[in-house]
C-alpha positions as CSV (number, residue, x, y, z in Angstrom):
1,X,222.0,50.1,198.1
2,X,225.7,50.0,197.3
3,X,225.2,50.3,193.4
4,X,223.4,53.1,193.9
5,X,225.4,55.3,195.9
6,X,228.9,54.3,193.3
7,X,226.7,55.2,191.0
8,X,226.2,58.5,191.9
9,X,229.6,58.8,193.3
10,X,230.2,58.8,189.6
11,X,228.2,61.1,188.4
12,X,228.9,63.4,191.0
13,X,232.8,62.9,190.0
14,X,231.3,63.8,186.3
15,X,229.8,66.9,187.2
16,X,232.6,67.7,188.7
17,X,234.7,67.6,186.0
18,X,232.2,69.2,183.5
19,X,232.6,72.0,185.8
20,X,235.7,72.6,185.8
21,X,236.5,71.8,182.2
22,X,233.9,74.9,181.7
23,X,236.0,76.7,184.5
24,X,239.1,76.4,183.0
25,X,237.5,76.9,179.3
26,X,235.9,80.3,180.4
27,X,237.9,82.0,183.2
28,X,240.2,83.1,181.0
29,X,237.7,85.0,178.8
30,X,236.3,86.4,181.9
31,X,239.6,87.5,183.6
32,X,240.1,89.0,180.3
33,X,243.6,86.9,178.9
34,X,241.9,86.7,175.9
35,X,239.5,89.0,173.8
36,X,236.1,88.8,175.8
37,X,233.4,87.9,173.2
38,X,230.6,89.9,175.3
39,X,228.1,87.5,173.7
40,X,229.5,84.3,175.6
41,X,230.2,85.5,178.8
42,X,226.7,85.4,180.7
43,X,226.1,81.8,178.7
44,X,229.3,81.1,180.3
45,X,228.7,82.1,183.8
46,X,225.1,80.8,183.5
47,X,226.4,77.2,182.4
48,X,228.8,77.4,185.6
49,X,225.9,78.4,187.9
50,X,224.1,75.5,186.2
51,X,225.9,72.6,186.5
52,X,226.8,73.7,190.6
53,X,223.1,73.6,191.3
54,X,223.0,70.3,189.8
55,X,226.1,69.4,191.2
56,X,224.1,70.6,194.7
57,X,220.4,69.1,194.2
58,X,222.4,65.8,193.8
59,X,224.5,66.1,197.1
60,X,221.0,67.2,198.7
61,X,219.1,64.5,197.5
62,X,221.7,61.8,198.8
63,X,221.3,63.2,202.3
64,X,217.7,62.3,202.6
């Protein structure tokens, strides 16, 4: 059972940092540092609110 949990230990660790490379990719676009290209900011946002739910179902699922 120990594998499994390290295993998602890991992955969890890799969404993590998928996260926040697209945090730190996109907040500046969205706090307006650079020129805002309209057309990637809700992909942006979306892609953010994506991989948190993942990042959640994941911790949800290990509690069961």
């Amino acid at each position: 059972m120990a594998p499994f949990y390290i295993k998602i230990a890991v992955s969890l660790l890799m969404l993590l940092a998928a996260f926040v490379g697209e945090l730190m990719h996109g907040l500046p676009r969205l706090l307006g540092l650079m020129n805002v290209d309209r057309e990637n900011v809700i992909p942006t946002a979306l892609g953010l609110i994506n991989l948190s739910l993942a990042e959640n179902y994941m911790e949800f699922s290990l509690r069961r």
